[in-house]
DRENDO-1510 file (C-alpha; in Angstrom, 1 decimal, always signed):
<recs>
REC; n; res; u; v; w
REC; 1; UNK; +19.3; -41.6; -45.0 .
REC; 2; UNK; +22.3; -39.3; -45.4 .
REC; 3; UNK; +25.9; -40.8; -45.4 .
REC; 4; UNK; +29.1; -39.5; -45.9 .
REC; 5; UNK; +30.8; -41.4; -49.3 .
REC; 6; UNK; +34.1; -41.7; -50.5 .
REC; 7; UNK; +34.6; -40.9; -54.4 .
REC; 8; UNK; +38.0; -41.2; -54.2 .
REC; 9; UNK; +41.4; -39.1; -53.1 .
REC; 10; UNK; +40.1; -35.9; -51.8 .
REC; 11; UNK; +36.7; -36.4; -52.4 .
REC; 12; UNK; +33.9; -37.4; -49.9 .
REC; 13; UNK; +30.3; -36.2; -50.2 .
REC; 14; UNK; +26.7; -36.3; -48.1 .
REC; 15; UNK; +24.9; -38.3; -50.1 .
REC; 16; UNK; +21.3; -40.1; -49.8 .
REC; 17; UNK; +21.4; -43.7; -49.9 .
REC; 18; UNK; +19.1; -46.9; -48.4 .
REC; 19; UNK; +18.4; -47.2; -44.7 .
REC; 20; UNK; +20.6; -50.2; -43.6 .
REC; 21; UNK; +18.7; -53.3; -43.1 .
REC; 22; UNK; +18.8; -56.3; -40.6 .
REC; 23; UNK; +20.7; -59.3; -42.5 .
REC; 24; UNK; +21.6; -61.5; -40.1 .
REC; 25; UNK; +19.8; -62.4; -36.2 .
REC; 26; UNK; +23.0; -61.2; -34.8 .
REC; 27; UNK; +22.7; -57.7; -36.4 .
REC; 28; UNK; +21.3; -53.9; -34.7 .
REC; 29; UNK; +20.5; -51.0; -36.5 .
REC; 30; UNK; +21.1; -48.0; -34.2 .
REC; 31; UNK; +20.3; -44.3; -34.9 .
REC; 32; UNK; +23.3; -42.3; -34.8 .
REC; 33; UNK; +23.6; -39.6; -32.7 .
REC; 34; UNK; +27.4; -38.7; -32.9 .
REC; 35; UNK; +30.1; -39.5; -35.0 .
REC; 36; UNK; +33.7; -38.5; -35.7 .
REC; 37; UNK; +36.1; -37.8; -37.8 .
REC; 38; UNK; +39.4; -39.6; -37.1 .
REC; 39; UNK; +42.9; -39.2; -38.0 .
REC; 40; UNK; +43.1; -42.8; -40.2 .
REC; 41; UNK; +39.9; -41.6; -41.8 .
REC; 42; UNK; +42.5; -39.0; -43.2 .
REC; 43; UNK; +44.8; -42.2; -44.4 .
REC; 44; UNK; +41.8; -43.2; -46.4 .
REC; 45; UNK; +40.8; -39.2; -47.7 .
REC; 46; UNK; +44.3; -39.0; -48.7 .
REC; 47; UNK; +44.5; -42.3; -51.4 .
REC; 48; UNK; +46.4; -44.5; -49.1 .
REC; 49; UNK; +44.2; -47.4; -47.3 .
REC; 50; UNK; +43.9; -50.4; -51.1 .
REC; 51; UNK; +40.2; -51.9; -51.5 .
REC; 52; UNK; +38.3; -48.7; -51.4 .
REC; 53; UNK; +35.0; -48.5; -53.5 .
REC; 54; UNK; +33.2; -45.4; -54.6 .
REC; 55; UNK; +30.6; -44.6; -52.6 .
REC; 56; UNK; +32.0; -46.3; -49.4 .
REC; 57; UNK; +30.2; -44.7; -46.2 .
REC; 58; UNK; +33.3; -44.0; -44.2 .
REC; 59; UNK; +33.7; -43.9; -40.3 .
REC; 60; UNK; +34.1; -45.5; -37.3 .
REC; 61; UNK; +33.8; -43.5; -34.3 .
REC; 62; UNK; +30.3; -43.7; -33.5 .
REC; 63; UNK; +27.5; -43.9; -31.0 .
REC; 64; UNK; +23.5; -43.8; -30.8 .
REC; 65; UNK; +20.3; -45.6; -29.9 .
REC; 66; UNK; +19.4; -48.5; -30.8 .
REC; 67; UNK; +16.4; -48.7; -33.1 .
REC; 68; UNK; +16.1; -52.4; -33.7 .
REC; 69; UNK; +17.2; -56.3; -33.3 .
REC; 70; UNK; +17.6; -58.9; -35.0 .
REC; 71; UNK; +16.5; -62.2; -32.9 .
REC; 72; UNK; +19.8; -63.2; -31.4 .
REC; 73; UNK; +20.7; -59.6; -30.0 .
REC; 74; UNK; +19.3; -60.1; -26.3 .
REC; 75; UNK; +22.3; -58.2; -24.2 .
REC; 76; UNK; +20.4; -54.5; -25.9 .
REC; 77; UNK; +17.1; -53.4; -26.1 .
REC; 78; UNK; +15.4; -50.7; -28.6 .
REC; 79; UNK; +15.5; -47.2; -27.3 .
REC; 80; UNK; +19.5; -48.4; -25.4 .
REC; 81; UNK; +22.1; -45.9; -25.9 .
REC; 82; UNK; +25.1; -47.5; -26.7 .
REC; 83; UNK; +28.8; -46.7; -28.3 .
REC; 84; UNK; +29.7; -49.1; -31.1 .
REC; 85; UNK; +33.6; -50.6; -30.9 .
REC; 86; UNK; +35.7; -49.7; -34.3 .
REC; 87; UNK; +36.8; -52.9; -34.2 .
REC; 88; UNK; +34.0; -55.7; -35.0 .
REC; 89; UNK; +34.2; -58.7; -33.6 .
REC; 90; UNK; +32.4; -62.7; -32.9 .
REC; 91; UNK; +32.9; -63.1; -29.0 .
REC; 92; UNK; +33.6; -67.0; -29.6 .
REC; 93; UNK; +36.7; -68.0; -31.8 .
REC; 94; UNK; +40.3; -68.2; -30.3 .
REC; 95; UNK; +41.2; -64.9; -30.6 .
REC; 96; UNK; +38.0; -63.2; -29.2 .
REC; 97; UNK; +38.5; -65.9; -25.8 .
REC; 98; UNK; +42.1; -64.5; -25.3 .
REC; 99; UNK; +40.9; -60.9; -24.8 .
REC; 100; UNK; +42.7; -60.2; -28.4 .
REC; 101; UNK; +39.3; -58.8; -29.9 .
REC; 102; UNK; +41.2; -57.1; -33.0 .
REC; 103; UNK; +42.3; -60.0; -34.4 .
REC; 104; UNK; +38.6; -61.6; -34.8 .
REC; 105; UNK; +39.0; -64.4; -36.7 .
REC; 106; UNK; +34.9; -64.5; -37.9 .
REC; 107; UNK; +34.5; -60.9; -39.1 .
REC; 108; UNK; +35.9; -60.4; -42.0 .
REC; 109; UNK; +34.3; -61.7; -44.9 .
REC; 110; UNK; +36.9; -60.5; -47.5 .
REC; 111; UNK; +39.8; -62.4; -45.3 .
REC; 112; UNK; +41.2; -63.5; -48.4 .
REC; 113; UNK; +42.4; -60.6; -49.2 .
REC; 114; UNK; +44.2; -59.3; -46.2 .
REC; 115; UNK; +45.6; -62.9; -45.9 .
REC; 116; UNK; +47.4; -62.3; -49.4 .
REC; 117; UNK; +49.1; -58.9; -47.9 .
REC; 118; UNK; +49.4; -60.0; -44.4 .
REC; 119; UNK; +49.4; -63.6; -43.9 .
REC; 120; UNK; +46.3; -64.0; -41.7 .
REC; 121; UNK; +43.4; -61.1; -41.1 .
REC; 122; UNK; +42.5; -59.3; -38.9 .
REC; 123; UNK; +39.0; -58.4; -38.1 .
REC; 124; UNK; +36.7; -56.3; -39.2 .
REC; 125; UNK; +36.3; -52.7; -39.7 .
REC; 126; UNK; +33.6; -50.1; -39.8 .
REC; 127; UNK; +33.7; -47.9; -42.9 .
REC; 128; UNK; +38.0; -49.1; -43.8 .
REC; 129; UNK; +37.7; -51.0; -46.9 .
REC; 130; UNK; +37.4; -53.9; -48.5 .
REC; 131; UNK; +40.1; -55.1; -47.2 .
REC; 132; UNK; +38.7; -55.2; -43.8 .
REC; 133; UNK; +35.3; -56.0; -44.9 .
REC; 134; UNK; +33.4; -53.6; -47.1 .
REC; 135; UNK; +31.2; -52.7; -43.9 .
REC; 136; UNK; +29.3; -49.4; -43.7 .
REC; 137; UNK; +30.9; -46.7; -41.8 .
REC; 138; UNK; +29.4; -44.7; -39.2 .
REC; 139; UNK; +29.4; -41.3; -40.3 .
REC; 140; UNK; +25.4; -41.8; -41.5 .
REC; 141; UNK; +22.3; -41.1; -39.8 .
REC; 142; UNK; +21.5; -44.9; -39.3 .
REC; 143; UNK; +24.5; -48.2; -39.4 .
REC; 144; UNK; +23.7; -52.1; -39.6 .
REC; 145; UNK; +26.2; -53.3; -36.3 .
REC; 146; UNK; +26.5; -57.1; -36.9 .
REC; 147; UNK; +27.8; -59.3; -34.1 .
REC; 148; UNK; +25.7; -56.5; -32.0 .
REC; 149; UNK; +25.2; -58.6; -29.1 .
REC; 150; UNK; +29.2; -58.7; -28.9 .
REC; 151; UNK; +30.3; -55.4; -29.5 .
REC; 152; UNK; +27.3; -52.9; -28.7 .
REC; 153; UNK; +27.9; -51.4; -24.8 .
REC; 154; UNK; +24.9; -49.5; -22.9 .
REC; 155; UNK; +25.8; -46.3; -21.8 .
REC; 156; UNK; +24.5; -45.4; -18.3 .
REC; 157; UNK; +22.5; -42.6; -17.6 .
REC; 158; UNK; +24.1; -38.9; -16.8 .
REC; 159; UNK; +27.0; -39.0; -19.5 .
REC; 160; UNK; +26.9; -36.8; -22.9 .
REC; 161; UNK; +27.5; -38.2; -25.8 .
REC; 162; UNK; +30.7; -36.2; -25.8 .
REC; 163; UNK; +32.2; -37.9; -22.9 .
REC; 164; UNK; +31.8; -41.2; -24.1 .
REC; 165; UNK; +31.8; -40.7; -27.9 .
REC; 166; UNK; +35.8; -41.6; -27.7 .
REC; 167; UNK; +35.1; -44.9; -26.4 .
REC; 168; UNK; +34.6; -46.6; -29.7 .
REC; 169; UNK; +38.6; -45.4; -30.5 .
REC; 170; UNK; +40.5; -43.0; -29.8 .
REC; 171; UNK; +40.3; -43.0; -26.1 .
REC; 172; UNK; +41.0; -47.0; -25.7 .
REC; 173; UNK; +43.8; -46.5; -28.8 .
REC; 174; UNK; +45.5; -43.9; -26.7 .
REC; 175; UNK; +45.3; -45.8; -23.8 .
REC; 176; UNK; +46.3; -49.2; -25.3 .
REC; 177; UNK; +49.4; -47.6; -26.5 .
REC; 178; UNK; +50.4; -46.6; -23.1 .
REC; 179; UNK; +49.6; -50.2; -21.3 .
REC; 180; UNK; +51.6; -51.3; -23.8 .
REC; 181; UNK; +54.9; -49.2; -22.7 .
REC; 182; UNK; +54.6; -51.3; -19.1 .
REC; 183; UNK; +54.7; -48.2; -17.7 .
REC; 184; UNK; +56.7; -48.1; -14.0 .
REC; 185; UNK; +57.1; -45.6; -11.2 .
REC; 186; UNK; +59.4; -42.9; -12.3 .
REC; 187; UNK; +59.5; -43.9; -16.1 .
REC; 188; UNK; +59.6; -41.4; -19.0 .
REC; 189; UNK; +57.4; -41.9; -21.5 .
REC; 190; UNK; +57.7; -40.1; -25.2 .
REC; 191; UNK; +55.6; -39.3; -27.6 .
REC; 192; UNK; +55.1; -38.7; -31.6 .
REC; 193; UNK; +52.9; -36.8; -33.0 .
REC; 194; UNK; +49.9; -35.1; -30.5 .
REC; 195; UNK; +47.0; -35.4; -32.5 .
REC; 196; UNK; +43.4; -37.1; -31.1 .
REC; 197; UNK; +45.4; -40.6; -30.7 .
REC; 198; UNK; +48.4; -38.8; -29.2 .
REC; 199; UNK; +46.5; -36.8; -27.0 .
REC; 200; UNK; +45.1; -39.7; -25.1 .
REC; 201; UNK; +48.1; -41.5; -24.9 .
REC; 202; UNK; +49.7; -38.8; -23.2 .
REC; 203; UNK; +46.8; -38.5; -20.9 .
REC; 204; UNK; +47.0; -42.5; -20.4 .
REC; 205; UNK; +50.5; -42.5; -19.7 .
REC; 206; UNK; +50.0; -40.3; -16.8 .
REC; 207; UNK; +46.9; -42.8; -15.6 .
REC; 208; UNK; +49.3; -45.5; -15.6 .
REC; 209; UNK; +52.1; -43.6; -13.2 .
REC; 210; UNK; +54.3; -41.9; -15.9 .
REC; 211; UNK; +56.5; -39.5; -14.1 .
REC; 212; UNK; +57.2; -37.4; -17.1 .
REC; 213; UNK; +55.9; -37.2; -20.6 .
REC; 214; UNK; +58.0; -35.7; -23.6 .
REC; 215; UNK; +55.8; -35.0; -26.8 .
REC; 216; UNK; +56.5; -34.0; -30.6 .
REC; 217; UNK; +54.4; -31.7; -33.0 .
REC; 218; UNK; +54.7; -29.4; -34.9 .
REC; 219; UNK; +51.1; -27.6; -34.7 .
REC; 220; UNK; +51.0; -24.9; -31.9 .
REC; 221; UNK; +47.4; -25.6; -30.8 .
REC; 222; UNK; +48.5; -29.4; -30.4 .
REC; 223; UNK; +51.3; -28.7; -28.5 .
REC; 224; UNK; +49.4; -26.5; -26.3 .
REC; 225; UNK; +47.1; -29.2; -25.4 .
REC; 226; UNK; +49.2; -31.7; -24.6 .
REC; 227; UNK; +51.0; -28.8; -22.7 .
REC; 228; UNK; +48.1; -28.3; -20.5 .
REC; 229; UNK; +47.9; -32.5; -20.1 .
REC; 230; UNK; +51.3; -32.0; -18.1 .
REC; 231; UNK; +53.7; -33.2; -20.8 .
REC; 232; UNK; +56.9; -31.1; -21.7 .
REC; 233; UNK; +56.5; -30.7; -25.3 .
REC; 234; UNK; +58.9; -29.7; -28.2 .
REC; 235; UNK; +58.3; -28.9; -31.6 .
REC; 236; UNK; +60.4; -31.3; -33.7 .
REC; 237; UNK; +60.8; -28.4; -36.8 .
REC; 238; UNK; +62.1; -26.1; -34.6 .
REC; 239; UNK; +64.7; -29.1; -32.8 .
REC; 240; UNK; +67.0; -31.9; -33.2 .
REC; 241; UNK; +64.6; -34.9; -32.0 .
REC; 242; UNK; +67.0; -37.3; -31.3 .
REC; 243; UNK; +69.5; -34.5; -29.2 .
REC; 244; UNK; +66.7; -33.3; -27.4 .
REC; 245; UNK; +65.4; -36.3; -26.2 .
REC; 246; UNK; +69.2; -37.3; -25.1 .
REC; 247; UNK; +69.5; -33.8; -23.2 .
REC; 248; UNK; +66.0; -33.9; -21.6 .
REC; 249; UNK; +66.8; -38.1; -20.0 .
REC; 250; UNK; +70.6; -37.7; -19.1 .
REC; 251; UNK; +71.4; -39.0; -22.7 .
REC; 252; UNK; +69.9; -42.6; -21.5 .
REC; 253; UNK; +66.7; -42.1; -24.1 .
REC; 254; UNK; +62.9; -42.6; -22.6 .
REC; 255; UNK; +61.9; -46.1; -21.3 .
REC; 256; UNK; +59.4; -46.0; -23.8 .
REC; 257; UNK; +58.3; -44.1; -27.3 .
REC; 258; UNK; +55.0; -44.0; -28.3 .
REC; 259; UNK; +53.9; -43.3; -32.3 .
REC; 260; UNK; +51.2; -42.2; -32.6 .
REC; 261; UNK; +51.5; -40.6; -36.2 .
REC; 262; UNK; +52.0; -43.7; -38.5 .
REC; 263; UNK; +52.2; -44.1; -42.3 .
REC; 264; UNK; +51.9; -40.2; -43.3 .
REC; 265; UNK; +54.5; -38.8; -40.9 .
REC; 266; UNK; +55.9; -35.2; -42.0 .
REC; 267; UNK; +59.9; -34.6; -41.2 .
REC; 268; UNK; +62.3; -32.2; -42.0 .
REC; 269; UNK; +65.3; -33.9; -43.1 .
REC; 270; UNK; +66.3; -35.5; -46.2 .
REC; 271; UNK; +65.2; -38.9; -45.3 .
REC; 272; UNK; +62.0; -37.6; -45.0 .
REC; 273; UNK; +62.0; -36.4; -48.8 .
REC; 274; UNK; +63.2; -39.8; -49.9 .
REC; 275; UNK; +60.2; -41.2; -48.1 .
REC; 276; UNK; +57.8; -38.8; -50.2 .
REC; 277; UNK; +59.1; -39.4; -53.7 .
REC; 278; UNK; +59.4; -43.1; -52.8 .
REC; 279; UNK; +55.6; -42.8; -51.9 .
REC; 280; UNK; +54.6; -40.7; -55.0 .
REC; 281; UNK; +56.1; -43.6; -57.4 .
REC; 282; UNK; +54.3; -46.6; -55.5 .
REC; 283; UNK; +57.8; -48.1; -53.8 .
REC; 284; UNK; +56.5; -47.4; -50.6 .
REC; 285; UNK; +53.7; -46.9; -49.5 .
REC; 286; UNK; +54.1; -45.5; -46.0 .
REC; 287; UNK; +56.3; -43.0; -44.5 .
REC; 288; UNK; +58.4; -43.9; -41.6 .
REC; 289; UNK; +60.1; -40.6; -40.4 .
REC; 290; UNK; +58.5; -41.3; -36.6 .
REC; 291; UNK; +59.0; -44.8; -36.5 .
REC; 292; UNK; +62.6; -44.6; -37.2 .
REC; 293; UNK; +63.4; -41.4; -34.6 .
REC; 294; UNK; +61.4; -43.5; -32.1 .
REC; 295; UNK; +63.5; -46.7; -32.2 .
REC; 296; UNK; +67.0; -44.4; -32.6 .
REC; 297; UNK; +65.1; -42.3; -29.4 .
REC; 298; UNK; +64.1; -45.1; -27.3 .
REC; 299; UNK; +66.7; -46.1; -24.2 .
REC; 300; UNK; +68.2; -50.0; -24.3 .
REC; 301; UNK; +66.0; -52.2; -23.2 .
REC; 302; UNK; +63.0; -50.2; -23.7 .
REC; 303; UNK; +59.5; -50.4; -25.1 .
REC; 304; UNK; +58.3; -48.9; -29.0 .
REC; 305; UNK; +54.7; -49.0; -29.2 .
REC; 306; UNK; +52.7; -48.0; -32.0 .
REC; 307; UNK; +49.2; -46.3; -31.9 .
REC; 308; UNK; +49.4; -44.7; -35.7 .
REC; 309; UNK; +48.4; -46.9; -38.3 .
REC; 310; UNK; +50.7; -48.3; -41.3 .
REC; 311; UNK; +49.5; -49.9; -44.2 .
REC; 312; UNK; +51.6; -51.4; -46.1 .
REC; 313; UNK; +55.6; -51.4; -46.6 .
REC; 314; UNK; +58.3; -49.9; -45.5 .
REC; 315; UNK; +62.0; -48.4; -46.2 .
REC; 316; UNK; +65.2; -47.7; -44.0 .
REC; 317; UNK; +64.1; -48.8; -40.6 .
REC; 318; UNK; +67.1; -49.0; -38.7 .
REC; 319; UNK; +66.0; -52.7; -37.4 .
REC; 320; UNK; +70.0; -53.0; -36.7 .
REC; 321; UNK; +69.5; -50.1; -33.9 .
REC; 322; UNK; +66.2; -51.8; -32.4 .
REC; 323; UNK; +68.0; -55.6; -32.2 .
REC; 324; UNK; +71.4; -54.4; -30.6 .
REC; 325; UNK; +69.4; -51.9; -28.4 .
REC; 326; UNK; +67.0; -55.0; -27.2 .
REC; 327; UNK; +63.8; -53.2; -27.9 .
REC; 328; UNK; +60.4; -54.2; -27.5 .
REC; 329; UNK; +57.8; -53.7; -29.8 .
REC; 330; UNK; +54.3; -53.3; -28.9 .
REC; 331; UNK; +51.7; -52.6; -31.4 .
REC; 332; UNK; +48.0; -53.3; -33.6 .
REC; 333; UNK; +44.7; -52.2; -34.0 .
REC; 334; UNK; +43.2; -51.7; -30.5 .
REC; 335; UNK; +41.0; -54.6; -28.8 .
REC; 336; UNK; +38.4; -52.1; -28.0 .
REC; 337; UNK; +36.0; -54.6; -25.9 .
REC; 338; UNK; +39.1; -54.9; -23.7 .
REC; 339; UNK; +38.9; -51.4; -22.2 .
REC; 340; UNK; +35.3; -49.9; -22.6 .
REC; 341; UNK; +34.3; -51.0; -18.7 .
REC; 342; UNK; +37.4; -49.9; -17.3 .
REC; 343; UNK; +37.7; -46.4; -19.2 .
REC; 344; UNK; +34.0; -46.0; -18.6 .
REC; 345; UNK; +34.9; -46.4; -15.2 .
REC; 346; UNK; +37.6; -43.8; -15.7 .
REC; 347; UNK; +35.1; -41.0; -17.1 .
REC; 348; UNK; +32.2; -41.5; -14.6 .
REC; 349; UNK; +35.2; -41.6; -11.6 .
REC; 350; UNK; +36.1; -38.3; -13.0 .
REC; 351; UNK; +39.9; -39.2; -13.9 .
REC; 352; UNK; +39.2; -37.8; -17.2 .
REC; 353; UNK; +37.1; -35.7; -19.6 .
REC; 354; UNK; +37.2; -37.0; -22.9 .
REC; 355; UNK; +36.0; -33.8; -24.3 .
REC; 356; UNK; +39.0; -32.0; -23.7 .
REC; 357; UNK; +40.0; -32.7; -27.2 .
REC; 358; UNK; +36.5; -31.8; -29.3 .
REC; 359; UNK; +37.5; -28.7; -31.3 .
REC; 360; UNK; +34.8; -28.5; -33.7 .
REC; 361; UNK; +30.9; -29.7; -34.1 .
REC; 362; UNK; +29.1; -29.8; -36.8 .
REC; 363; UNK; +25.8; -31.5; -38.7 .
REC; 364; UNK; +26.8; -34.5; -40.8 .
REC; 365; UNK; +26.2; -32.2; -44.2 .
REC; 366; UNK; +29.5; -30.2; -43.3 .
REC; 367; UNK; +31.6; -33.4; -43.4 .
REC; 368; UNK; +33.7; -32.3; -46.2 .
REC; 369; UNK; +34.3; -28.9; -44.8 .
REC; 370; UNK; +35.2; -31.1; -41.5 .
REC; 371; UNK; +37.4; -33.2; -43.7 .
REC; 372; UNK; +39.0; -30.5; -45.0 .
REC; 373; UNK; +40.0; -28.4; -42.1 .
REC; 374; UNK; +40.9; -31.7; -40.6 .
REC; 375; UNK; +43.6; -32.7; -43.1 .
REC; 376; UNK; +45.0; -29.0; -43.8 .
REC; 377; UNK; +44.9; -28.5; -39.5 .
REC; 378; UNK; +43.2; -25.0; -40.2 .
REC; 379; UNK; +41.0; -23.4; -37.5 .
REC; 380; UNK; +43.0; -24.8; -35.0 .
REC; 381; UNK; +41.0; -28.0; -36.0 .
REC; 382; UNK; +41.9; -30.8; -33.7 .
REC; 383; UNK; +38.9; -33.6; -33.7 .
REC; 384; UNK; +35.8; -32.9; -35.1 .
REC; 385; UNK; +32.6; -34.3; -33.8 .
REC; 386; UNK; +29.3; -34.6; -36.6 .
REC; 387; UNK; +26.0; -34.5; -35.7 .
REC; 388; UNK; +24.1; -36.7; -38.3 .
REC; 389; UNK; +20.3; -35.5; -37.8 .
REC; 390; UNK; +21.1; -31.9; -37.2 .
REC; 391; UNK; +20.1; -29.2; -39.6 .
REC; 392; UNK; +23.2; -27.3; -41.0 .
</recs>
């Protein structure tokens, strides 16, 4: 089968490599019909997720049909579409029973390793790592799903694979980030950085009663979108963030900040600079310029959540402001399982069309073209969609 590979910063190819087999009774192997590129693939393409092998298949937005079953994997049958959760998880220990599916405590078979960085581990991930498991990523023609009669959810008849693609991240991600703000009659809600994830959230916040929406880019074809999604939207190179935000709530700050940029956020001041030459020497590895104009941003009392991923360690977060200001911080990988029934429900109720935010399609052997104007933001390029068994 064809696979896209990581060789390393910069460098992913289509390469041909074994069909994946079953290796456990608990395993599928589904055809992939659609896959995507997302934006913490990019944290990987740029050098920054530890654990990476060459010749990792990357991915893990991604849907298809199921094309065989190991013995224990009675909730599918062969010839089931289904989209496949990021996040892999068992169903049956602690954390699975309390809804809190990203934090699997049976799906990562390197746990060692993130218990030496984090303390405990998290679970599994498709196509992030070693850290989070060495698993194959999605952006292939055919993936091995273990714990498949967990994670894998039928898709009914009637729906595209475009509209339900976004199930497997982006669209809960978003989502999660805005149930996570608590979200009230009347509150405002902010948010960094209007990419895929950002997108979403903005859309979310509105599902869950947001009166008003303020949102930060700098790309013009971003802003427009979120824009048209109803939010009032300010390009933070061409603004004060923190003054703007002051004017545009009465100087009280939102009642909740959303970042949904993470560990390679671009700024414009000289804090911003120290982060990238901190970065380029190994002293940190992640760049906080959202993070800390969300906590300085966010009203007393209110609610920080993060959607963007960080990695590793941080420098200068002004925890002094967050403590005196009595904020609340909300944030993780997303517990997929959590919200496909709901957000299905969403998408067949006509609330929302995930496809609004599908810029580009393209067969699986234009990946690193995809990558590439994904990570430079040319052609407009917002989300890209591959086709793995189309012909370029």
């Amino acid at each position: 089968m064809k696979a896209v590979c990581w060789h390393g910063s910069g460098d992913v190819r289509v390469e041909n490599i074994p069909d994946p087999k079953i290796i456990n009774p608990r395993d599928a192997i589904i055809k992939i019909t659609s896959t995507a590129i997302c934006g913490s693939d990019l944290h990987i393409y740029d050098g920054y997720i530890p654990t990476m092998q060459s010749g990792d298949i990357l991915g893990h937005e991604f849907m298809g049909e199921v094309v065989e079953v190991g013995s224990k994997v009675t909730n599918v049958s062969i010839g089931d579409r289904v989209v496949v959760p990021f996040t892999i998880s068992c169903g049956n220990c602690f954390f699975c029973n309390r809804d809190l599916w990203s934090l699997c405590d049976n799906s990562n078979p390197n746990a060692w390793m993130a218990e030496k960085l984090m303390g405990h581990s998290p679970a599994g991930l498709f196509g992030y790592s070693h850290l989070f498991g060495g698993y194959a990523g999605g952006q292939a023609q055919y993936a091995r799903v273990p714990f498949a009669d967990v994670g894998l959810f039928k898709i009914p008849e009637g729906l595209t694979d475009e509209q339900v693609l976004f199930l497997t991240d982006i669209f809960p991600t978003g989502y999660m980030a805005a149930e996570n703000c608590n979200i009230k009659p009347g509150d405002i809600v902010a948010v960094w950085g209007c990419g895929p994830v950002g997108q979403f959230a903005i859309k979310s916040a509105f599902l869950l009663g947001a009166e008003r929406v303020i949102a930060f880019d700098r790309f013009p074809e971003r802003l427009e979108m979120a824009k048209q999604a109803g939010a009032e939207v300010l390009n933070y190179e061409e603004v004060d963030v923190g003054e703007a935000v002051k004017e545009m709530t009465g100087g009280r700050g939102p009642d909740a900040c959303i970042d949904a940029v993470g560990m390679e956020a671009h700024g414009t001041d000289a804090m911003a600079m120290y982060d990238k030459v901190k970065q380029a020497v190994r002293l940190e590895t992640d760049r906080p310029t959202a993070l800390r104009q969300v906590i300085v941003s966010c009203r007393k009392g209110g609610t920080v959540s993060l959607a963007g991923v960080y990695g590793g360690f941080l420098d200068k977060v002004p925890m002094g402001a967050a403590f005196n200001k009595g904020l609340t911080f909300k944030m993780g990988q997303t517990h997929i399982h959590r919200y496909l029934q709901p957000l299905l429900d969403h998408i067949q109720n006509g609330r929302i069309d995930p496809t609004f935010v599908i810029t580009h399609t393209l067969p699986l052997d234009e990946a690193p073209h995809g990558y590439d104007i994904f990570k430079h933001k040319r052609d407009n390029c917002i989300k890209v969609v591959l086709k793995p068994h189309a012909i370029a």
